[in-house]
C-alpha positions in Angstrom: 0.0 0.0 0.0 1.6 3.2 -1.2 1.4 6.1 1.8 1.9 8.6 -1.1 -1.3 10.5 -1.7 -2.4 12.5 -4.6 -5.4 14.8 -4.2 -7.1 15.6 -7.5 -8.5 19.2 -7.8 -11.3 20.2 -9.7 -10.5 23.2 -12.0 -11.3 26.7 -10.0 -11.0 24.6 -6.5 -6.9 24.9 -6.2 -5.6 27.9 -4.8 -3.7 28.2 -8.2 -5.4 27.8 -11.4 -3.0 26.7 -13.8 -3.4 27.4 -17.5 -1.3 27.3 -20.7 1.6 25.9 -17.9 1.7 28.9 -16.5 0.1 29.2 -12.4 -2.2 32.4 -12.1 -3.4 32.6 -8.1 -6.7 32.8 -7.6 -8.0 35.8 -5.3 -10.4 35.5 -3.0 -13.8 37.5 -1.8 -12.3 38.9 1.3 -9.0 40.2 -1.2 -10.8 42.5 -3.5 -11.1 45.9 -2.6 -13.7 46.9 -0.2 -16.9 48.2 -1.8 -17.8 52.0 -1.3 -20.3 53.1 2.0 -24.2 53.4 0.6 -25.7 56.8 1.5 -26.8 56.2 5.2 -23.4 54.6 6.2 -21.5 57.8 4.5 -23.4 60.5 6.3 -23.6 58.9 9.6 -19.7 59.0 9.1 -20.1 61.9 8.3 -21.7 63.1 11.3 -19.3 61.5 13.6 -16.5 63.4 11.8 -18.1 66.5 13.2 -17.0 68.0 16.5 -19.7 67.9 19.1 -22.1 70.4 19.6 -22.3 71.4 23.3 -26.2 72.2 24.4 -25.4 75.0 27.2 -26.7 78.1 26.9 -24.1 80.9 25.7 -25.5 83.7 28.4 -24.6 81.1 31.6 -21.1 83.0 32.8 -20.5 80.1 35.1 -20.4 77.3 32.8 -16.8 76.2 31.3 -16.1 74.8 28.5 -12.4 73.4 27.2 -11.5 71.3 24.8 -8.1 70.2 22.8 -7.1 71.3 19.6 -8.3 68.9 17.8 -12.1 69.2 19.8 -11.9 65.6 20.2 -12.0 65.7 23.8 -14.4 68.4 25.6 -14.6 69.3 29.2 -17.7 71.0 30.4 -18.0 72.0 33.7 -21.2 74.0 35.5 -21.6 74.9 39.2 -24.9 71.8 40.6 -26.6 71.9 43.7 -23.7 70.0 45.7 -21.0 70.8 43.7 -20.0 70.6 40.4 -20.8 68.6 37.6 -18.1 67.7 34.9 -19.1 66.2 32.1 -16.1 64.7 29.1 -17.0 64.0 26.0 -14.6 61.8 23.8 -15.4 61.5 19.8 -13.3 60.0 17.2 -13.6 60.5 13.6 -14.8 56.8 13.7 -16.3 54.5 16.5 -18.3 55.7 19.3 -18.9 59.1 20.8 -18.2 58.3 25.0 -19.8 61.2 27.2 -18.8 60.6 31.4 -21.0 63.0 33.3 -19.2 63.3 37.1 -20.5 65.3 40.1 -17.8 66.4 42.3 -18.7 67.9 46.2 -15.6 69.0 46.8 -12.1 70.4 45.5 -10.4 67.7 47.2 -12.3 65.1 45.4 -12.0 67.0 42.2 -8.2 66.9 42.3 -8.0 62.8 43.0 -10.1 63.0 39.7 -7.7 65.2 38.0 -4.6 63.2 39.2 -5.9 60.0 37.5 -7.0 61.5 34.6 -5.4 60.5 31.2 -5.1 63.9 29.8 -2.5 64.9 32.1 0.2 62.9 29.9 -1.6 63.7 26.8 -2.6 67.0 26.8 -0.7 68.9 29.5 -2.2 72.9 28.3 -6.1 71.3 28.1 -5.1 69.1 31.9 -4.1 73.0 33.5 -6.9 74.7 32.0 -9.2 71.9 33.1 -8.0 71.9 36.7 -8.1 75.8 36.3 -11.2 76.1 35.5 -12.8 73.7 37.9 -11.5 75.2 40.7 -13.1 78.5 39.8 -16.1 76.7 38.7 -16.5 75.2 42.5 -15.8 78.3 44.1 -18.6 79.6 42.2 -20.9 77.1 43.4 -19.7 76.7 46.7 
């Protein structure tokens, strides 16, 4: 009994079609190039490509709002009975748009917020205006 096998494609089902002697590779679905977004998909991208549009109302003086360069990180902060409430919003030009809303009762709190907060090592101008501003923002409400 021979332990040599031979396996005998059909033509099209080899990864390699050969033809005229010559071996062409086949390409598969998942290799061509990706087809182009339909009309919902491409405004919805669109959309997200858009900075966010903060709903507080221009006339409030003790509302602050910072945000990087780039306005994909926003920091709005607004004097609440108790404190103050801090709310980040973080939107890509793709994926998900993440919004943390935080109420803070006291400064002491606020900076063991601030200390742990990413921005610190990204941003270090937005981190100082942020801890800036909600300082004054508590003193206002407080």
């Amino acid at each position: 009994m021979s332990s040599d096998k031979q396996y005998r494609y059909k033509r099209g089902l080899a990864p390699f079609d050969v033809q005229d002697g010559s071996a062409h590779r086949r390409l598969d679905l998942i290799e061509e190039p990706a087809r182009p977004l339909g009309d919902k998909s491409a405004a919805l991208m669109a959309r997200r490509r858009r900075p966010a549009t903060m709903n507080i109302a221009p006339a409030s003086q003790s509302v602050r709002v910072v945000s990087s360069a780039d306005a994909t990180l926003t920091f709005s902060m607004r004097p609440a009975a108790g404190g103050m409430l801090v709310e980040r919003t973080h939107c890509r030009s793709y994926g998900p748009r993440i919004v943390l809303q935080m109420l803070f009762d006291s400064p002491a709190r606020f900076d063991r917020w601030c200390a742990s907060e990413p921005v610190r090592f990204d941003d270090p101008m937005l981190f100082d205006q942020l801890c800036r501003h909600g300082h004054e923002v508590l003193c206002i409400g407080g």
